[in-house]
DSSP file (Angstrom, degrees, kcal/mol; ACC not computed):
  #  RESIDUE AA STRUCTURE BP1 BP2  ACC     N-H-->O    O-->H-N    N-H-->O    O-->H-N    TCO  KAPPA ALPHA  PHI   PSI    X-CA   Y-CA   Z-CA
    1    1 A X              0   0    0      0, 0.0    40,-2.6     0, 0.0     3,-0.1   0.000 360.0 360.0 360.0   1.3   27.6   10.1  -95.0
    2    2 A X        +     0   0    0     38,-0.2     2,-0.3     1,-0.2    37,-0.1   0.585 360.0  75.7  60.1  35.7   27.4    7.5  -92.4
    3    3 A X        -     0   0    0     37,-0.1     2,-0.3    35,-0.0    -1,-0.2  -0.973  61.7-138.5-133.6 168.6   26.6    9.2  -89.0
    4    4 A X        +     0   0    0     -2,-0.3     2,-0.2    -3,-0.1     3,-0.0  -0.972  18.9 177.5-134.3 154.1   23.4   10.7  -87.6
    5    5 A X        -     0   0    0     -2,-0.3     2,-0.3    31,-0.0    31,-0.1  -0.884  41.3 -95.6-148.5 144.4   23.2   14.0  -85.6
    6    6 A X        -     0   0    0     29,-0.2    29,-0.5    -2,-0.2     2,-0.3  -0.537  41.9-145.6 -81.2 167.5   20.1   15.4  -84.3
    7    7 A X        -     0   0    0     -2,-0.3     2,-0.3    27,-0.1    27,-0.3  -0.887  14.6-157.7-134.3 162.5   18.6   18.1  -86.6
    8    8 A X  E     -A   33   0A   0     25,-1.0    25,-2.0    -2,-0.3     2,-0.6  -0.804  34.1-115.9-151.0 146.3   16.9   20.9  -85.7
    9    9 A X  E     -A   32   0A   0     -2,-0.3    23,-0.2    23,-0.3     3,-0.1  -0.972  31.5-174.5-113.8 101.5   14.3   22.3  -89.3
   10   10 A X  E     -     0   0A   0     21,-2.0    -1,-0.2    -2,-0.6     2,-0.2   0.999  53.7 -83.4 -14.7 -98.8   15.9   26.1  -90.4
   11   11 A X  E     -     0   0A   0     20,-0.5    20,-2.2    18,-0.1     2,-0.4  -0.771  42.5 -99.4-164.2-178.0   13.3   26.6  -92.9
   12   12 A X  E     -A   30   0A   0     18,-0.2     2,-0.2    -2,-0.2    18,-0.2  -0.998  27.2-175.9-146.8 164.2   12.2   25.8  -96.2
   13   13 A X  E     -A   29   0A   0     16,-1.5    16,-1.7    -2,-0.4     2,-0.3  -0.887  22.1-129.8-132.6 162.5   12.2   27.4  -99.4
   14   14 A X  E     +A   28   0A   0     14,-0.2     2,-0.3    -2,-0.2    14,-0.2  -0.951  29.3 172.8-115.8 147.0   11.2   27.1 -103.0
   15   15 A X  E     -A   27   0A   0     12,-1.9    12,-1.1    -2,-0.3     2,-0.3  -0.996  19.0-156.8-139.1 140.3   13.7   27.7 -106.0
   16   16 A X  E     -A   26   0A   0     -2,-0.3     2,-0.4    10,-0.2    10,-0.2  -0.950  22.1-173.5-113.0 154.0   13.5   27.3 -110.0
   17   17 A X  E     -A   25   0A   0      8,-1.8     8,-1.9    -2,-0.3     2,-0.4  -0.998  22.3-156.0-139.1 137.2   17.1   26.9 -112.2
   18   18 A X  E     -A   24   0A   0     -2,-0.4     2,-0.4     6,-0.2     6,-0.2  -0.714  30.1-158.2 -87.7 155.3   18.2   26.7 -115.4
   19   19 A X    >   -     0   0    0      4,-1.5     3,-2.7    -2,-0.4     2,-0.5  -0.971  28.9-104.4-140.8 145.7   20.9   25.2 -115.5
   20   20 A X  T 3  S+     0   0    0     -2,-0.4    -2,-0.0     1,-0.3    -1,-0.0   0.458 117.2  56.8 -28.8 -23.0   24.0   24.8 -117.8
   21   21 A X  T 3  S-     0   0    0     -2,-0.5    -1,-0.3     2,-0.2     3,-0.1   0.309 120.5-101.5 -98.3 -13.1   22.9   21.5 -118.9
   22   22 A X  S <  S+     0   0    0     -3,-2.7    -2,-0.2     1,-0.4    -3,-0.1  -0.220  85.7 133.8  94.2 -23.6   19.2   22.5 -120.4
   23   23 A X        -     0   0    0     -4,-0.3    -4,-1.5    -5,-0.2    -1,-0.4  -0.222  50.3-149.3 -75.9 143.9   18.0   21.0 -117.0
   24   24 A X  E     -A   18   0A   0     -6,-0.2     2,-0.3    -3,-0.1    -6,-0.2  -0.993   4.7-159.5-123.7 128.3   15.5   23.0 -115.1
   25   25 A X  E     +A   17   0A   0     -8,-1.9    -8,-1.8    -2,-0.3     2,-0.3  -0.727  21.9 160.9-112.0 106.2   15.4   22.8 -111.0
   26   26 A X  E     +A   16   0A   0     -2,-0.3     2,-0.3   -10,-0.2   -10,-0.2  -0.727  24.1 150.8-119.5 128.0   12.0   23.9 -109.6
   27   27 A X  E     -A   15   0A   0    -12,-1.1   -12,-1.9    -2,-0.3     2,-0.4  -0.953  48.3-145.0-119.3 147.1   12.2   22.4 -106.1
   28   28 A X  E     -A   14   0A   0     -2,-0.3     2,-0.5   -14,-0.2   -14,-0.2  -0.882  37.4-172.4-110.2 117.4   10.6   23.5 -102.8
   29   29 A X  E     -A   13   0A   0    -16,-1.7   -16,-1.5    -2,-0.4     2,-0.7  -0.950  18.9-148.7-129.0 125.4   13.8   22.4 -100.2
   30   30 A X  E     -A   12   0A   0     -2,-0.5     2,-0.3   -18,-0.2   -18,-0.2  -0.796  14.2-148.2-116.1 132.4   13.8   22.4  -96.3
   31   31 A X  E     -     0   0A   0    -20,-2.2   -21,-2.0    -2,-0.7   -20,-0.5  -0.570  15.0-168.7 -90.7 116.7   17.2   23.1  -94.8
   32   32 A X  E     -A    9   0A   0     -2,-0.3     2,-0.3   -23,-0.2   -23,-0.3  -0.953   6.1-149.9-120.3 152.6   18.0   21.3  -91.3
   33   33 A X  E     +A    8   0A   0    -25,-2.0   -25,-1.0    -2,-0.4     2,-0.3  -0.768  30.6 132.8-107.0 140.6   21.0   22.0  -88.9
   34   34 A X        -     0   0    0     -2,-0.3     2,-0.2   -27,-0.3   -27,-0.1  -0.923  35.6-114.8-164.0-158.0   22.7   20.0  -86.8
   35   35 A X        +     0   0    0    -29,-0.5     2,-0.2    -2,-0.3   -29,-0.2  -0.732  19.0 177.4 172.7 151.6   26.4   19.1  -85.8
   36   36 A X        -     0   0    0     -2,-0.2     2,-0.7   -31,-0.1   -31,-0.0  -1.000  17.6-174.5-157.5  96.3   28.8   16.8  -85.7
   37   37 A X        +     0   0    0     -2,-0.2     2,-0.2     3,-0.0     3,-0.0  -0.841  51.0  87.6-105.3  94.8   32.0   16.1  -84.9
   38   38 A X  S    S-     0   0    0     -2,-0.7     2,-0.4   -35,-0.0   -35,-0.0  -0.677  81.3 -56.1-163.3-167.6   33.2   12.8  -85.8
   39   39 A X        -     0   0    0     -2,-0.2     2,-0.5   -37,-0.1    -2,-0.0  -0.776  54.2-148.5-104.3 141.1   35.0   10.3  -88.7
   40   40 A X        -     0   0    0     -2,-0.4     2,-0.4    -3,-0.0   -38,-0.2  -0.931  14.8-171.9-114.9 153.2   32.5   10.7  -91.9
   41   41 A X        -     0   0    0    -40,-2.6    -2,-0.0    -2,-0.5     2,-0.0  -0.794  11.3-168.8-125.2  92.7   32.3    7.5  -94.0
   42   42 A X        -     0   0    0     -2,-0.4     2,-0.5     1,-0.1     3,-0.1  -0.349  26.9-112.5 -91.3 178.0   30.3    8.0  -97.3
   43   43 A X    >>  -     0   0    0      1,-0.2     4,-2.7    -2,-0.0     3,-0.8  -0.939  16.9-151.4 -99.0 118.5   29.2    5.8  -99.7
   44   44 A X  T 34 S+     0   0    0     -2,-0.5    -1,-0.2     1,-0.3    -2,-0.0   0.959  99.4  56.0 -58.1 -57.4   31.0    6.0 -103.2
   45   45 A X  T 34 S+     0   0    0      1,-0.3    -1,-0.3    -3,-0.1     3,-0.1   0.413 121.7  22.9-103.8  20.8   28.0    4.8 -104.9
   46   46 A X  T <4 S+     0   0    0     -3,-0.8     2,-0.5     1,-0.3    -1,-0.3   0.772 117.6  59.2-109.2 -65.4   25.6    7.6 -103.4
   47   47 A X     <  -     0   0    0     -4,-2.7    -1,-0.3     1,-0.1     3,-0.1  -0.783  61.5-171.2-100.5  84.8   27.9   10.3 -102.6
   48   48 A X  S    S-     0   0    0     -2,-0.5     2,-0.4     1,-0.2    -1,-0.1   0.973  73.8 -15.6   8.1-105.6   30.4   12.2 -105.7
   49   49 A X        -     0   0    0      2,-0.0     2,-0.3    -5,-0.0    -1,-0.2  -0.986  68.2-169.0-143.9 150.0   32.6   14.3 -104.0
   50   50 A X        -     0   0    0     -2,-0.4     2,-0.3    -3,-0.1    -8,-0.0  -0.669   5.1-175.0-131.7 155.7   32.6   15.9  -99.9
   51   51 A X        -     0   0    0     -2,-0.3     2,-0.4     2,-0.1    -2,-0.0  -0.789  17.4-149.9-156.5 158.6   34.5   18.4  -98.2
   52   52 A X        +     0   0    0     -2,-0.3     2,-0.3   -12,-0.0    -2,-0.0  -0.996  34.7 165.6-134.0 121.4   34.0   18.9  -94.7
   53   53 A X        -     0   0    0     -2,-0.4     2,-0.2     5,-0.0    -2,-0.1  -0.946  40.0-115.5-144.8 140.4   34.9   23.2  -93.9
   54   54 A X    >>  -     0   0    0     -2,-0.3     3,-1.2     1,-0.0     4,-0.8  -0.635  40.0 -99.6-108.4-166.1   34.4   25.1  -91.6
   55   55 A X  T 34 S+     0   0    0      1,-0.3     5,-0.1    -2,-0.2    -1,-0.0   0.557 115.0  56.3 -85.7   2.2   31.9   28.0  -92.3
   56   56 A X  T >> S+     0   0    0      2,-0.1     3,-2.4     3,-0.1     4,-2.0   0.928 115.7  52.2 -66.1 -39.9   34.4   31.3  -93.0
   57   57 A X  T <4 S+     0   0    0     -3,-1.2     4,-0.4     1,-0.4    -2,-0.2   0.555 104.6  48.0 -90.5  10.4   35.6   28.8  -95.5
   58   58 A X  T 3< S+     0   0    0     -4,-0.8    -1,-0.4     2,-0.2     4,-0.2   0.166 117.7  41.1-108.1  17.1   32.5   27.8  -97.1
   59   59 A X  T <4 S+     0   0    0     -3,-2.4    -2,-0.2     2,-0.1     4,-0.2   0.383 111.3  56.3-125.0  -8.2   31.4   31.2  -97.6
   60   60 A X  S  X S+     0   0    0     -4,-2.0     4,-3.0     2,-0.1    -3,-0.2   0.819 113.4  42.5 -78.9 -42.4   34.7   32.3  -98.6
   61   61 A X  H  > S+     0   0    0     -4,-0.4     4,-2.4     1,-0.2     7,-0.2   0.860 111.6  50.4 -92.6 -22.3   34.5   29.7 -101.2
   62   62 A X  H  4 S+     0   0    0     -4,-0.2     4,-0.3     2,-0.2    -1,-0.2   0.547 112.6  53.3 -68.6  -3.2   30.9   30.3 -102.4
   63   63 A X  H >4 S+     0   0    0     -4,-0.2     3,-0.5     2,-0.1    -2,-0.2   0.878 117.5  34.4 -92.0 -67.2   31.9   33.9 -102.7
   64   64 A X  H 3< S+     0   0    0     -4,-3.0    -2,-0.2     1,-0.2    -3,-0.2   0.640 133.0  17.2 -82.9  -0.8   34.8   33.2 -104.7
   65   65 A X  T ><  +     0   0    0     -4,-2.4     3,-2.2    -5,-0.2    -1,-0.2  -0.120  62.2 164.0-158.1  61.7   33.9   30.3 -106.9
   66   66 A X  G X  S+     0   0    0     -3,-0.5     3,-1.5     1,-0.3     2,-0.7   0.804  71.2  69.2 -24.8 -73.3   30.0   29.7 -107.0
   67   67 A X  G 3  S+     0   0    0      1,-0.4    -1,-0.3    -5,-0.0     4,-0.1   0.333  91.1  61.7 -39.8 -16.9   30.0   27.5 -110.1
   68   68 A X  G <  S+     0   0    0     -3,-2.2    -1,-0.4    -2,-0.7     2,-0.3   0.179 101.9  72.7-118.0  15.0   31.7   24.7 -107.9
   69   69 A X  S <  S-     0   0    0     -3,-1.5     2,-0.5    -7,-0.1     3,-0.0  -0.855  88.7 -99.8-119.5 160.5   28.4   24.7 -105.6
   70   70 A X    >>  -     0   0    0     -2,-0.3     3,-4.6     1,-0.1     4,-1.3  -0.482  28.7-121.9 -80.5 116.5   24.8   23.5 -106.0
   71   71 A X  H 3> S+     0   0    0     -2,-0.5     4,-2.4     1,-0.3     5,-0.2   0.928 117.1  41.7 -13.0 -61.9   21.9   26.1 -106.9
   72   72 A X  H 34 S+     0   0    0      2,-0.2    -1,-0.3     3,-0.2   -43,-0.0   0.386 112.1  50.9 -98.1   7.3   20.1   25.3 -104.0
   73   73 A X  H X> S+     0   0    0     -3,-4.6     3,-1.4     2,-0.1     4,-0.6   0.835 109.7  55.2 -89.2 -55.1   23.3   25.3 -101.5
   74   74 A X  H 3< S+     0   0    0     -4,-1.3     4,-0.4     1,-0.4    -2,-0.2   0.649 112.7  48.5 -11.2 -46.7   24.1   29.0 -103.2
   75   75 A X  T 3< S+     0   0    0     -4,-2.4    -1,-0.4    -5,-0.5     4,-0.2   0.879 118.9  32.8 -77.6 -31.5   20.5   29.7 -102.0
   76   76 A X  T <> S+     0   0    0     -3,-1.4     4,-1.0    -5,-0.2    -2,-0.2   0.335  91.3  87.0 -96.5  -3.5   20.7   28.5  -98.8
   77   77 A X  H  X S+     0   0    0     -4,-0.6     4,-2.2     1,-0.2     5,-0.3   0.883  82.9  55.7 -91.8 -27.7   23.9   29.1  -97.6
   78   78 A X  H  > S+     0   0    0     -4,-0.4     4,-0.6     1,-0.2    -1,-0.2   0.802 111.0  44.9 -56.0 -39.5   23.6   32.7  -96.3
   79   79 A X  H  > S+     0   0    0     -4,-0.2     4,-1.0     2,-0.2    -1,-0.2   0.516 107.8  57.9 -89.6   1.9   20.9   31.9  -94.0
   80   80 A X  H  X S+     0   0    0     -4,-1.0     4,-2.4    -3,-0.2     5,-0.2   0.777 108.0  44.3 -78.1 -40.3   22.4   28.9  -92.8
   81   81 A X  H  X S+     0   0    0     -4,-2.2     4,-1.5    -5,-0.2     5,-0.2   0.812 109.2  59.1 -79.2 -17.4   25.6   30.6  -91.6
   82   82 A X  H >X S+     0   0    0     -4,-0.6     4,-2.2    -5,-0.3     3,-0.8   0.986 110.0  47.7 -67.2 -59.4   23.2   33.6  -89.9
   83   83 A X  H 3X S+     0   0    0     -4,-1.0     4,-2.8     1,-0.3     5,-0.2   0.868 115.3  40.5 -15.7 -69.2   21.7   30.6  -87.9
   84   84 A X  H 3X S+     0   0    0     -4,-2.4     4,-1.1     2,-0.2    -1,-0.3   0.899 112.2  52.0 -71.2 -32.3   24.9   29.1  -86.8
   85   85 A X  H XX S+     0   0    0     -4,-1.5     3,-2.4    -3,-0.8     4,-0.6   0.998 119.2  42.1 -67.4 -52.4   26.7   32.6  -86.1
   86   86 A X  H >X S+     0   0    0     -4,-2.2     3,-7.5     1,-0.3     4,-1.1   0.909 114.9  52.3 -34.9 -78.5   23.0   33.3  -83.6
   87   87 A X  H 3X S+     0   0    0     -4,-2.8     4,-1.3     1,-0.4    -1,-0.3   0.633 106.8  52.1 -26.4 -37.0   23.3   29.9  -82.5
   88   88 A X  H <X S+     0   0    0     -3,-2.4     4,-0.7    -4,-1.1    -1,-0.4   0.499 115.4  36.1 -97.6 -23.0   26.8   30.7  -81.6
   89   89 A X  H <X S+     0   0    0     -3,-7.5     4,-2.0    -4,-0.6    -2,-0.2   0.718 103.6  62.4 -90.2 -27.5   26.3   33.7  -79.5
   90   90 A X  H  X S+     0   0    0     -4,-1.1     4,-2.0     2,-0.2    -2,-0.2   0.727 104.8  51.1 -82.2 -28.0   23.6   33.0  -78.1
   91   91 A X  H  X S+     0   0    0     -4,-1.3     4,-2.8    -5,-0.4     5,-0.2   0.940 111.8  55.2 -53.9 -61.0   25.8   29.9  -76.4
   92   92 A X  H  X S+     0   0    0     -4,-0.7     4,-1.1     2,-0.2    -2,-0.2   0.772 108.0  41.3 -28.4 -54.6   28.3   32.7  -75.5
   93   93 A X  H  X S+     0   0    0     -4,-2.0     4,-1.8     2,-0.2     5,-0.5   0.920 116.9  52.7 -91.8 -49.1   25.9   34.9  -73.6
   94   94 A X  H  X S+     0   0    0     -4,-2.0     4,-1.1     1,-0.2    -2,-0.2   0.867 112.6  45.2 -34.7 -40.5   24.4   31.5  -71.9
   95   95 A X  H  X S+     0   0    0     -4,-2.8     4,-1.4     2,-0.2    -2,-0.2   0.877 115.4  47.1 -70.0 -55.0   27.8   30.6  -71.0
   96   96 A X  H  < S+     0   0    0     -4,-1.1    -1,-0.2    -3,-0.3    -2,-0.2   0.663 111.0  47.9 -76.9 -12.2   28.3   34.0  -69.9
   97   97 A X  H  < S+     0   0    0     -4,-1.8    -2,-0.2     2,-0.1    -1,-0.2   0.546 108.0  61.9 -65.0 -35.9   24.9   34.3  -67.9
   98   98 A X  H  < S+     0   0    0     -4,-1.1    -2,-0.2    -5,-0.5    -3,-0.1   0.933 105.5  43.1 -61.6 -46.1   25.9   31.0  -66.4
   99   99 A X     <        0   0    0     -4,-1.4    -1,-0.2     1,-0.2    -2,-0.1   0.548 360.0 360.0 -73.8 -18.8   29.0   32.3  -64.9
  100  100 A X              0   0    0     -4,-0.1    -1,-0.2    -3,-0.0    -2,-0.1   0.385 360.0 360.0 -92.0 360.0   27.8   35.6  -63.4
């Protein structure tokens, strides 16, 4: 997508799918965080289609319209936004520890 961020390793998981296609998914996939605020540049000949959201509206949208997400984002995607919410208090209370 044509930036680097440091990454920090969530976890990993294993998943199998059938999928609409006859194709069957068994992969073991490990999920990294980071972030990044910046211009994204992809490469057409790698890279489909992007969106860049931020996360009520990628669980808003995996909620209401799975089928337009990946198996293994659909798996992942609940314990990636518990991460980032922690992550995101746990800033808060620093912040507020800081101050005191």
């Amino acid at each position: 997508m044509g930036f680097t961020c440091e990454l920090t390793v969530l976890y990993s998981f294993t998943y199998r799918a059938e999928l609409d296609s006859g194709l069957i998914e068994y992969e073991k996939d490990t999920v990294l965080l980071g972030r990044y605020d910046g211009a994204v540049s992809h490469n057409p000949e790698e890279v489909q289609a992007w969106r860049w959201l931020d996360l009520p509206s990628v669980l808003a949208g995996v909620e209401e319209k799975p089928e337009e997400y990946t198996v293994w984002f659909r798996a992942a995607v609940a314990r990636v936004a518990e991460a980032i919410l922690k992550e995101e208090i746990q800033k808060k209370d620093s912040l507020c520890a800081h101050h005191e």
